[in-house]
C-alpha positions in Angstrom: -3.2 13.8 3.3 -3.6 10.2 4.1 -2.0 7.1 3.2 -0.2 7.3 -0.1 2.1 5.1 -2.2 5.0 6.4 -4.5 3.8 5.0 -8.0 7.7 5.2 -9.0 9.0 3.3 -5.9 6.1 0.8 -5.9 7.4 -2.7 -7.1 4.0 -4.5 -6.8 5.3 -6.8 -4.6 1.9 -7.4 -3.4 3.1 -7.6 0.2 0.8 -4.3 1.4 -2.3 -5.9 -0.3 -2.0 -9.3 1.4 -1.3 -7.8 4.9 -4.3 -4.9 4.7 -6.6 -5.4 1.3 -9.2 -3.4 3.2 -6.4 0.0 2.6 -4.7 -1.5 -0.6 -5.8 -3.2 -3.8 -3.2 -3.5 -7.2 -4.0 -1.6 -10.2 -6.1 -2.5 -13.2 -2.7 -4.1 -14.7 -1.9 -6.0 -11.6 1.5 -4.0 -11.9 1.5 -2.0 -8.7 -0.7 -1.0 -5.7 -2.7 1.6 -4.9 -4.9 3.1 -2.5 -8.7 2.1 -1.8 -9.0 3.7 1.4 -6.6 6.6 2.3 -7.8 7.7 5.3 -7.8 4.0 6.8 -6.4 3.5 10.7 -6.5 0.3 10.7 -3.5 -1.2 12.9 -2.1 -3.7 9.3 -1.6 -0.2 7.9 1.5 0.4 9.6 2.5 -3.1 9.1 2.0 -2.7 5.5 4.4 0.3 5.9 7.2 -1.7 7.7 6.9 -4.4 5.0 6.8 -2.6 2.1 10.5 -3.7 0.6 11.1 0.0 -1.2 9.3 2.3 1.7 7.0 3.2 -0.9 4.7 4.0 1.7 3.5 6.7 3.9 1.4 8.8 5.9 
């Protein structure tokens, strides 16, 4: 399955995109992130996971 965001929990806080751009990037309207690369193991995704303020974020 990979790396996936919750779109409703998501309050593009940005905070997953500055720790690990090469797994997340914000949407066309800037309004909330999104995956680039879901089946990324780089170690700043589970950073990005502990950071994220809603725990929008999983694998």
């Amino acid at each position: 399955m990979g790396i996936v965001i919750d779109q409703d929990e998501c309050i593009g806080c940005e905070s997953c995109v500055e720790i690990c751009p090469e797994v997340f990037e914000m949407d066309e309207d800037g309004e909330k992130a999104t995956v680039i690369n879901p089946d990324a193991t780089a170690d700043c995704v589970d950073e990005a996971i502990e950071t994220c303020p809603n725990e929008a974020i999983s694998k």
